[in-house]
Each structure stands twice: as structure tokens, then as C-alpha cells.
Backbone as a chain_set.jsonl record, in Angstrom:
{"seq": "XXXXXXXXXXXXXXXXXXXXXXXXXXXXXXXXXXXXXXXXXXXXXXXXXXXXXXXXXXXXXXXXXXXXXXXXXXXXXXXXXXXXXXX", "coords": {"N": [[53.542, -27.065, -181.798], [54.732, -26.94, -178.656], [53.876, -28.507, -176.019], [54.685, -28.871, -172.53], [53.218, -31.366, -170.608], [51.255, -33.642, -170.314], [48.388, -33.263, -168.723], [48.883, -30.374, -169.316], [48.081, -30.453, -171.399], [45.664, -31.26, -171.775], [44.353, -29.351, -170.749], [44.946, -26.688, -171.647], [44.208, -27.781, -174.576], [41.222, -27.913, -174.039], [40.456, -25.583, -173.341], [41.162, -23.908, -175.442], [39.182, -25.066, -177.362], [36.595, -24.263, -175.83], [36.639, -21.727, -176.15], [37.098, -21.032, -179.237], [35.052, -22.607, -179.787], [35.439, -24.872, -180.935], [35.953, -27.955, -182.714], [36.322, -31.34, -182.528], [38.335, -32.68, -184.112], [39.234, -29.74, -185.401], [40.489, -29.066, -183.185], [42.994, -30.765, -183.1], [43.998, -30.506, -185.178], [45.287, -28.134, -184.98], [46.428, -28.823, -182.554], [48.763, -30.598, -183.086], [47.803, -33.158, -183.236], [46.265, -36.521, -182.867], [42.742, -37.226, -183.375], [42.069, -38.876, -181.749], [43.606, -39.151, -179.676], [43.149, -36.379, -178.976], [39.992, -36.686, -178.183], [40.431, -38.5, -176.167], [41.948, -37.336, -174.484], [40.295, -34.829, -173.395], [37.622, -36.203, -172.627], [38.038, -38.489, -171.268], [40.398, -37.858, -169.557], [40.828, -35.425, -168.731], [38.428, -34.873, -167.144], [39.378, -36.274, -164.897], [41.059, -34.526, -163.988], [40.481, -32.055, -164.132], [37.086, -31.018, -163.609], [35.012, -29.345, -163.55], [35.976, -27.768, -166.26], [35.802, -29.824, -168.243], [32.968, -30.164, -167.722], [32.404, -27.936, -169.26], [33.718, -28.395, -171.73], [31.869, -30.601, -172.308], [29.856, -29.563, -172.921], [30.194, -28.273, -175.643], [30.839, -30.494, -176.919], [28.621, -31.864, -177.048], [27.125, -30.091, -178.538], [28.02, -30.04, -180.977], [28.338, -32.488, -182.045], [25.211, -32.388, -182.346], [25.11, -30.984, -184.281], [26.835, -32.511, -186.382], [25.399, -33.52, -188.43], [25.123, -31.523, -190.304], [27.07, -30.637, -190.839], [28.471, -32.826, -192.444], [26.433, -32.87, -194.301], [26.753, -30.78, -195.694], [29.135, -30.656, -196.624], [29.068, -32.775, -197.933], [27.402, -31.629, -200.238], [29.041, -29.558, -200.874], [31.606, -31.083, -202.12], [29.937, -32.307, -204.38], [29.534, -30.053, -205.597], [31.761, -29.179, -206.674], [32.838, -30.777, -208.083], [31.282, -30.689, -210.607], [31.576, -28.834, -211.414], [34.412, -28.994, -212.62], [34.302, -30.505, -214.427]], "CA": [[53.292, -26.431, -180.523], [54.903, -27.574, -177.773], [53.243, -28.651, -174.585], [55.249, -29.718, -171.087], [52.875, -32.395, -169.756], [49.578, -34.296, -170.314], [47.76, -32.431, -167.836], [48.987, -28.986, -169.134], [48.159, -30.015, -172.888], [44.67, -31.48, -171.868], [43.541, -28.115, -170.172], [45.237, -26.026, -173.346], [43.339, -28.057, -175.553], [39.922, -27.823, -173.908], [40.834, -24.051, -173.368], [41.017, -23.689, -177.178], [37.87, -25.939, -178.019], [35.988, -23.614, -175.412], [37.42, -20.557, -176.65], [36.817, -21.176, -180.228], [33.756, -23.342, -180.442], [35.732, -25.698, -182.336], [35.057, -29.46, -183.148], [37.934, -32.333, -182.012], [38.858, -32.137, -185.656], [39.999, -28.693, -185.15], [41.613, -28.713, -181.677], [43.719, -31.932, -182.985], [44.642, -29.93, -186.281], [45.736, -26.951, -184.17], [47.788, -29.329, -181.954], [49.279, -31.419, -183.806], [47.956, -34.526, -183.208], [45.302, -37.097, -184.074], [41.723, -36.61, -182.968], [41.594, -40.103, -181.048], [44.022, -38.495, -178.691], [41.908, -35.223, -178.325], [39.221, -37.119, -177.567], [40.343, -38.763, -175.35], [42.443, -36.313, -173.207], [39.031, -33.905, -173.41], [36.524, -36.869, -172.381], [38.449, -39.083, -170.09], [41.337, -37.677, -168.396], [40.249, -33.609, -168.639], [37.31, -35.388, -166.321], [40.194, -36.172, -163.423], [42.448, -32.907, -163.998], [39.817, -30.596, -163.948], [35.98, -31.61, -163.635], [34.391, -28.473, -164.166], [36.33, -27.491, -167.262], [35.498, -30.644, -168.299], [31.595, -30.022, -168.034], [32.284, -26.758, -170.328], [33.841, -28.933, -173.272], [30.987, -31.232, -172.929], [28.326, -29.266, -173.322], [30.919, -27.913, -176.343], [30.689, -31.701, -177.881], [27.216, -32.05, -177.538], [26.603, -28.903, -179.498], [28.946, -30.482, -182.191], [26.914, -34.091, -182.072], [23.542, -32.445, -182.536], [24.752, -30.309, -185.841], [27.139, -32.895, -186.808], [24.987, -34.287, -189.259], [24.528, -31.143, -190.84], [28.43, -30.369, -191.591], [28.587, -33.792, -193.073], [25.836, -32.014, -195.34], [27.233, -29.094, -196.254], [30.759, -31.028, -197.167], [29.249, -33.319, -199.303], [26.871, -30.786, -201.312], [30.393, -28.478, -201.807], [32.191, -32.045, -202.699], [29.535, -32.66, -205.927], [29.709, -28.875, -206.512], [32.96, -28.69, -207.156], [32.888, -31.758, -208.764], [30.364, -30.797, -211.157], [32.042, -27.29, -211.841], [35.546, -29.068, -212.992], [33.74, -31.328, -215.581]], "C": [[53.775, -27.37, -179.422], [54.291, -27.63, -176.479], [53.958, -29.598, -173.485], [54.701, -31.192, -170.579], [51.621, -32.533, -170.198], [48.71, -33.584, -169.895], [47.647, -31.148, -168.531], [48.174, -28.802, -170.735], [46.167, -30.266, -172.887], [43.334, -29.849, -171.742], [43.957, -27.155, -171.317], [44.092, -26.453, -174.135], [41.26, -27.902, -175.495], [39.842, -26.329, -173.887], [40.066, -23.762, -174.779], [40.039, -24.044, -177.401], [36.201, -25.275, -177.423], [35.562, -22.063, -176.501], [36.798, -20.613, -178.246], [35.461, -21.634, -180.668], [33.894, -24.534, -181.361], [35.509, -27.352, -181.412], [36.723, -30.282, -182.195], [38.659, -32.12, -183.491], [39.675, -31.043, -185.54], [40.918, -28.73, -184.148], [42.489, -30.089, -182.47], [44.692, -31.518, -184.758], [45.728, -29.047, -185.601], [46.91, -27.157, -183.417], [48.704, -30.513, -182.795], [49.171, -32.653, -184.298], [46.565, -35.164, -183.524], [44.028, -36.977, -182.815], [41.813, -37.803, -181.855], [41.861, -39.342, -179.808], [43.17, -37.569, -177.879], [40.979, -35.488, -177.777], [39.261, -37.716, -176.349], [40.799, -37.915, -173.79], [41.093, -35.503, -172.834], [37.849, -34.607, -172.809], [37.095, -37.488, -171.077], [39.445, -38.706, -169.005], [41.31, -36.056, -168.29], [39.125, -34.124, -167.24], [38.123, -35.685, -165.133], [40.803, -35.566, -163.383], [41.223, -31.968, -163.878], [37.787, -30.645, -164.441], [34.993, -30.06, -164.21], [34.704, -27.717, -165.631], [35.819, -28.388, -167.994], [33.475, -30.702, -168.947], [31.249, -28.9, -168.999], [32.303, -27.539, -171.386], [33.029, -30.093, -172.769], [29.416, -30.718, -173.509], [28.743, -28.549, -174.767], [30.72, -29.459, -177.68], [29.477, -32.199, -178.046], [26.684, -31.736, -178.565], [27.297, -29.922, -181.057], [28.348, -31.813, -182.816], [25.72, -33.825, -182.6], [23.77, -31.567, -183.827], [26.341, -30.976, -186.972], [27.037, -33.427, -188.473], [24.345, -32.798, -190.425], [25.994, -30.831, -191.606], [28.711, -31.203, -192.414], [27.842, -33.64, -194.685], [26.381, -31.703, -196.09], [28.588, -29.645, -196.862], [30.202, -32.1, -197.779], [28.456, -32.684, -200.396], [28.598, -29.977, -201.664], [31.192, -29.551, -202.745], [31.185, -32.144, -204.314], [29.369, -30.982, -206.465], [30.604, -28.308, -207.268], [32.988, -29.748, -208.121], [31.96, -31.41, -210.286], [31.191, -29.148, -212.362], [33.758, -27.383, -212.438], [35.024, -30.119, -213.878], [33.554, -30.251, -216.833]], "O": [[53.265, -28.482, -179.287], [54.25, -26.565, -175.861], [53.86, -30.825, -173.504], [55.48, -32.069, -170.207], [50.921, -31.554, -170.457], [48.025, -33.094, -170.793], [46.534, -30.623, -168.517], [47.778, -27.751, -171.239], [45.432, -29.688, -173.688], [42.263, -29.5, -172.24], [42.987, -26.842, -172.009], [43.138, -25.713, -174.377], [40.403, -27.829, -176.376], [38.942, -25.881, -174.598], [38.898, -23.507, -175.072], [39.48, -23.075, -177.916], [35.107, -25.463, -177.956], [34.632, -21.654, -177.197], [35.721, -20.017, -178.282], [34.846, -21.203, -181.644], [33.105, -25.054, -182.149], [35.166, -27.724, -180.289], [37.686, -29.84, -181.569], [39.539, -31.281, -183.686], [40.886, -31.263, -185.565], [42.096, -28.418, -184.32], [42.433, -30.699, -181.402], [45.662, -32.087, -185.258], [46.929, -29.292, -185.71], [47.927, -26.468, -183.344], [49.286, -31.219, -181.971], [49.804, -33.233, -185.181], [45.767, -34.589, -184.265], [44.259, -36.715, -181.634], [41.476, -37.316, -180.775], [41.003, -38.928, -179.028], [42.669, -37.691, -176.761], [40.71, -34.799, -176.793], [38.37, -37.577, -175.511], [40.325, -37.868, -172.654], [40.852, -35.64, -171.635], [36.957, -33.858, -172.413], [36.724, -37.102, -169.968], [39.395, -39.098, -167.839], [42.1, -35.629, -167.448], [39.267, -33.408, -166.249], [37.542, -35.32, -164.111], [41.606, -35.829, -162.488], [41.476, -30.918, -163.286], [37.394, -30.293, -165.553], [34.413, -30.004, -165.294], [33.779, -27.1, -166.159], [35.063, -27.805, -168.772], [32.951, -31.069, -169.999], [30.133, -28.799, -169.509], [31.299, -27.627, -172.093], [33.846, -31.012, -172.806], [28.446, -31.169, -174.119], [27.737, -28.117, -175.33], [30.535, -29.391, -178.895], [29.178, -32.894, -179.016], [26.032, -32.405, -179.366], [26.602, -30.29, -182.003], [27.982, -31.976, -183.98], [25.092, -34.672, -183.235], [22.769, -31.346, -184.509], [26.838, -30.357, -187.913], [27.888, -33.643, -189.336], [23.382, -32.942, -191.178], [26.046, -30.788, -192.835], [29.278, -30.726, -193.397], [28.277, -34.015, -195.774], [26.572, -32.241, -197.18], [29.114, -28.898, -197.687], [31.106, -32.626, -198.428], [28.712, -33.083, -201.532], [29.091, -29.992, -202.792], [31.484, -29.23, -203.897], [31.826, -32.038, -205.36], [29.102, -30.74, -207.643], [30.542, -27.422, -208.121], [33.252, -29.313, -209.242], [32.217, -32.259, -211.139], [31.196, -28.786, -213.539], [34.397, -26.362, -212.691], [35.987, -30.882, -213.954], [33.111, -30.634, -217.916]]}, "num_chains": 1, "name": "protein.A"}
């Protein structure tokens, strides 16, 4: 996916992460690139391009923080299920 400019890819990407509900993981699959990035365009410089968008995808990464620890769950119960089911 191509994107013109910093600015244009930061507001895209929070767009999408709104839009979807999705994680940095996802938006950094989606674009191509590595989550550090996402994070950071979405935390630090989304915060001087566009402040109120900004306060959307955080209350977007919060949500993601507080049921973090449950996806981490759920992907390592499927990891020994599968594991268990190819033995």
C-alpha cells in the first residue's frame, strides 16, 4: 500500500485502527510495516498532526492493554491444542 507522506500514512493508519478496532499488530500487518513504527506514528506524532484523532486511537489502545492479557491467553491455550492434537 502505498502512502504519499508521514502525515497522510499516520492519519490512514489511525483511521483503520479506529475503523476496525484493531490492535498495532494488525494496522502494521495491513501496512506493511513493523509495529514499532505504528506505534509510534499513532502515539507520538498522530498527537501533533491531529490531536483529537489521536484521543480516538487512544482510548482504542487502552481497550487493547486492558484485554491484552487475555489474547496472550487464548494464543497460548490454541498453541498446546494444536500441539497436543498433532502428537
Amino acid at each position: 500500500m502505498y502512502i504519499s507522506s508521514n502525515k497522510e500514512r499516520c492519519v490512514q493508519m489511525a483511521t483503520y485502527m479506529i475503523e476496525n478496532e484493531s490492535t498495532v499488530r494488525g494496522v502494521a500487518k495491513k501496512f506493511g510495516i513493523s509495529k514499532s513504527t505504528v506505534h509510534k506514528d499513532i502515539t507520538v506524532n498522530l498527537k501533533r498532526i491531529n490531536p483529537e484523532l489521536y484521543l480516538n486511537v487512544k482510548k482504542i489502545l487502552n481497550i487493547n492493554k486492558q484485554e491484552r492479557h487475555l489474547r496472550g491467553g487464548e494464543a497460548t491455550k490454541q498453541k498446546f491444542l494444536n500441539a497436543k492434537q498433532n502428537t
